[in-house]
N, C-alpha and C positions, 0 to 999 in steps of 0.2 A: 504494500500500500504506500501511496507516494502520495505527502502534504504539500499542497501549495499554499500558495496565498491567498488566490481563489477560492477554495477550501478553508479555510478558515475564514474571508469576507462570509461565506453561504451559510457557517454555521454565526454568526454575529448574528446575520438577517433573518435567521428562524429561533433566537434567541439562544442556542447552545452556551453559546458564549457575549461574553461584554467585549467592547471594542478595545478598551485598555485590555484586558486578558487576550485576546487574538494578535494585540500586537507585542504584550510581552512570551508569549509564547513563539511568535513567528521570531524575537529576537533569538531565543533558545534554541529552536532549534537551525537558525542560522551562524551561530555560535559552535555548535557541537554537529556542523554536518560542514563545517567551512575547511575543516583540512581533510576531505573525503574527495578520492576523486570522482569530476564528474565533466558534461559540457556545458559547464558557464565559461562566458567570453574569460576570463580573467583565468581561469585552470587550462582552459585553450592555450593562452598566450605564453602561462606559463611555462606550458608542457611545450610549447613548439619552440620557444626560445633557449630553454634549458637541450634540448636534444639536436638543434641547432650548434650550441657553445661544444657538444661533448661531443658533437658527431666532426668537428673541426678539428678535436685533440685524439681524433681517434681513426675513426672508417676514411675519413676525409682528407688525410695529411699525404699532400703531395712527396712524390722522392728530392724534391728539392732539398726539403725539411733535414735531408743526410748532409746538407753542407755544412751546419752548425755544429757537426762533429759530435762524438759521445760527448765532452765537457754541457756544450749551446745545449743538446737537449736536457742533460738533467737540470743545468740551469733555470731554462725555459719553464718545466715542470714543477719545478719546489717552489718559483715564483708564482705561476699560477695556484699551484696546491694552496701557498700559504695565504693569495686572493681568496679563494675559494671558501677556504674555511675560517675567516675572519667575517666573511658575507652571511656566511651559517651562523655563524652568532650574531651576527647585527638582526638573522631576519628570526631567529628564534627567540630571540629579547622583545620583539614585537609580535612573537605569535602568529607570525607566518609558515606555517608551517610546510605547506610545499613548496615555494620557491625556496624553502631552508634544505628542505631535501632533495633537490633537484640539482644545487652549492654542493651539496655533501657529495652527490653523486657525482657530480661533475670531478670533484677534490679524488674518487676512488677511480675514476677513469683516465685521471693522468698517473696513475701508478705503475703501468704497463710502460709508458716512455721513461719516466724516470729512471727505471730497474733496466729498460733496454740504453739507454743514455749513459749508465753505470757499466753497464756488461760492456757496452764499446769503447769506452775508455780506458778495457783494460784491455782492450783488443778481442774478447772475446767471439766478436760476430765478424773480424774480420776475411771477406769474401764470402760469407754466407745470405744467411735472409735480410731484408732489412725491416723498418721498423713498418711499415705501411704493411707486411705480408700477414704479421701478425692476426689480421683480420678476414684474412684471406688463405692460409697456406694451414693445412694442419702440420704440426712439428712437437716433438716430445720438449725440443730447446726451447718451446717457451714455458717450461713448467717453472719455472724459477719465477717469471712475469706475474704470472696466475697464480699462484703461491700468495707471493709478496701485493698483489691485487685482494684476494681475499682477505689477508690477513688485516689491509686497510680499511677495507671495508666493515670487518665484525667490529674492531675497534669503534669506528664511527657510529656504527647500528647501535654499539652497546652504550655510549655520550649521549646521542642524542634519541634515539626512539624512534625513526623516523622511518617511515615503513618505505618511501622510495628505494631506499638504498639494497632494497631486498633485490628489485631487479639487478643488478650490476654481481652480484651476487648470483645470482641463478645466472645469467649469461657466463660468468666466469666457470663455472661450475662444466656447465655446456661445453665450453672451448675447452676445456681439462678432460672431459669426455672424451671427443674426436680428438683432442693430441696423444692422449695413451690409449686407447685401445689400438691403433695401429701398430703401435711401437712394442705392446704385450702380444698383440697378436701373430707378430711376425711380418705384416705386410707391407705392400708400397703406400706409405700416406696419399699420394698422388693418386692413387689406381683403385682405392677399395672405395667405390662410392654406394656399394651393394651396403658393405658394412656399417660406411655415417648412416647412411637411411636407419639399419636395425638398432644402433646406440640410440638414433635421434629420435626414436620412437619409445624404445626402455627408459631411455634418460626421461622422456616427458610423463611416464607412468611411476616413476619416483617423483619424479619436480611433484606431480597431482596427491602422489599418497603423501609427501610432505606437507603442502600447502592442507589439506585436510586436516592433517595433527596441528598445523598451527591453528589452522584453524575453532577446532576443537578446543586447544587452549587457551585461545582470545577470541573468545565469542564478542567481545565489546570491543569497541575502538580503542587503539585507531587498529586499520585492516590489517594487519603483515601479512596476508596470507592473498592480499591483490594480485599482488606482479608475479606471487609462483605459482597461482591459477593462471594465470596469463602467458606466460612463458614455457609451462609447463600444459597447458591444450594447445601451443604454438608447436614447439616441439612433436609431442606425439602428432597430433593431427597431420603434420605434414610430413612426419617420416611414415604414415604409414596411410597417405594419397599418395605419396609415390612409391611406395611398395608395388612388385608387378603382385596383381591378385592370381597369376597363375588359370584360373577357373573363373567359371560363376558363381560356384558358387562362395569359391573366395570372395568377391566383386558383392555378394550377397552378405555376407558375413561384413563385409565395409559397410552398409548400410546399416546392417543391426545394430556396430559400433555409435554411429554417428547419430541413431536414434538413442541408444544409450547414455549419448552425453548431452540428448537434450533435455530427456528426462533426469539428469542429475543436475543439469543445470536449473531448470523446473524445481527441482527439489533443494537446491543448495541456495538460491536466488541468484547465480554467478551466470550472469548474463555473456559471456566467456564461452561457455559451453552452447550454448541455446547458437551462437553466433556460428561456432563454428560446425557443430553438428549438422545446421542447416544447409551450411556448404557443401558438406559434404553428402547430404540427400541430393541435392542438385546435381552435385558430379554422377550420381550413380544414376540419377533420373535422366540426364543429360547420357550417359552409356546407353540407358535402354531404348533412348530416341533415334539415338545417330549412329547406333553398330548394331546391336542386338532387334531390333523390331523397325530397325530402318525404313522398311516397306509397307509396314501396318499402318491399317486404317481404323483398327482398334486403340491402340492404344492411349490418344489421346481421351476418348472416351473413356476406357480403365480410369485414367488420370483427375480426371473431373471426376468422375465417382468415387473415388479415394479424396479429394480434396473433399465432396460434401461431406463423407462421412468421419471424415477428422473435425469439420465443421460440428455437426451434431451432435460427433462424443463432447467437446467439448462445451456446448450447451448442455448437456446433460453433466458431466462433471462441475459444472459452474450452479444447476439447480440444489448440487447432493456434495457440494464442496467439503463444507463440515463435517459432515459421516462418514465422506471419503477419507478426509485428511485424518479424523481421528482414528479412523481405524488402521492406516498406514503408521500412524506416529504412536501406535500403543504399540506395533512391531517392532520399533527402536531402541537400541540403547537408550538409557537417560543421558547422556551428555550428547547425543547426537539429536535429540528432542530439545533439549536447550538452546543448542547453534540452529535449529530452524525456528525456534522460536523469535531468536532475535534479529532473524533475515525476514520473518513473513512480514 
């Protein structure tokens, strides 16, 4: 259920409420919903200016950037590092809380030039990768980077609380994936792209049972368990759309998945799942149009008739909502009854 302000004028005007109490209540909970993300202009700007600043220190750094030598870049780095997190505290002193975590996050994503800035200095990368590949190249040599990335990162999550910083975190996590399992596996980092597909799929089905336990353990704000719902149905969902499905009924078994995460997403309120489940009906529904039934003149028909009848369960689930849901939520754990209670 989602309050606006409209919602609260409607309950004024049928007396629910007094106009002073609709507007101290709309202060409250614009108070306690203000570092939650969402699309208001100002979270917009925030989130595309911050990923902006870190995608320049990072996916975006031209090979020019190697002229400053190992000294220029760790230089570069610990100046902006110590911008970074002097900003973190100017905006968490004012209770800004995601531009504060966006600072922080930005501060853990120049940790990877710093530690490559250091390694070249002492010659270590001499005539190897450079720093730009790191985004790009799987290699066991940047464990030392992701190491020294993470390590920045808990530090920071642990100061200030700030749930952004969990992404940078699970991204690292991800690149430490795909740099060692080639390297334990025995193969060509270049050549096993069978195998990123199946890590990038397991690793999304850890990211997901994580984010759950966090879940479970901070049922109340703020999120931490946002960005590794997010990263983590990122992950799986696209290592296993481009899994070959072998069969149909592989290709059928894709769709059961993808219905399964709508319905969890349905049930968790992580709009995440609902998002990407549905893509993933489409790509299977888009199969059955354009290879499989190519020729039919049923199928559209089938199609229309399966949309009315998702149309009417769900009028019928929206008449018996209550009965329905109690009766699913008395099959739950109690602590998994409490985390939907404070989603519904």
């Amino acid at each position: 259920m989602q309050i606006t302000r409209a919602v609260l004028q409607d309950a004024t005007e049928q007396g629910v409420l007094s106009a002073p109490q609709a507007d101290a209540l709309w202060r409250f909970l614009s108070e306690r919903d203000g570092a939650a993300p969402s699309f208001r202009a100002a979270h917009i700007l925030y989130y595309l200016g911050g990923l902006i600043a870190i995608g320049a220190m990072s996916l975006f750094m031209t090979l020019g950037w190697e002229a400053f030598g190992g000294g220029g870049l760790l230089a570069v780095a610990l100046l902006y590092a110590a911008l970074g997190l002097w900003l973190t505290r100017r905006l968490l002193a004012r209770r800004l809380a995601i531009p504060a975590g966006i600072c922080a996050t930005f501060v853990v994503t120049l940790t990877p030039l710093a530690v490559y800035g250091l390694q070249s200095l002492f010659g270590w990368w001499a005539g190897g990768r450079v720093y730009r590949d790191y985004h790009q190249y799987v290699d066991w040599r940047w464990l030392m980077m992701e190491l020294a990335t993470l390590a920045v990162a808990m530090v920071l999550l642990w100061r200030t609380r700030l749930p952004f910083l969990v992404l940078p975190v699970a991204v690292t996590l991800w690149y430490m994936s795909m740099d060692l399992t080639p390297f334990l596996a025995g193969t060509d980092p270049d050549g096993s792209w069978e195998l990123r597909r199946l890590v990038s799929l397991w690793f999304g089905v850890v990211m997901l049972l994580l984010a759950f336990w966090v879940d479970l353990r901070s049922a109340r704000r703020p999120d931490f368990a946002f960005w590794l719902y997010l990263f983590g149905v990122l992950t799986f969902w696209s290592g296993l759309t481009l899994m070959d499905s072998g069969s149909e009924w592989g290709r059928f078994l894709y769709l059961c998945i993808n219905l399964l995460l709508i319905a969890a997403g349905a049930a968790l309120g992580r709009r995440v799942f609902v998002v990407f489940g549905g893509f993933g009906v489409v790509v299977y529904l888009g199969h059955l149009a354009y290879d499989l039934f190519k020729d039919s003149l049923l199928l559209p028909f089938l199609l229309t008739a399966l949309g009315a009848a998702l149309v009417y369960a769900g009028i019928v689930w929206q008449r018996h909502e209550e009965a329905f849901g109690a009766r699913l939520r008395g099959m739950l754990p109690l602590p998994v009854r409490t985390l939907l209670d404070h989603r519904s």
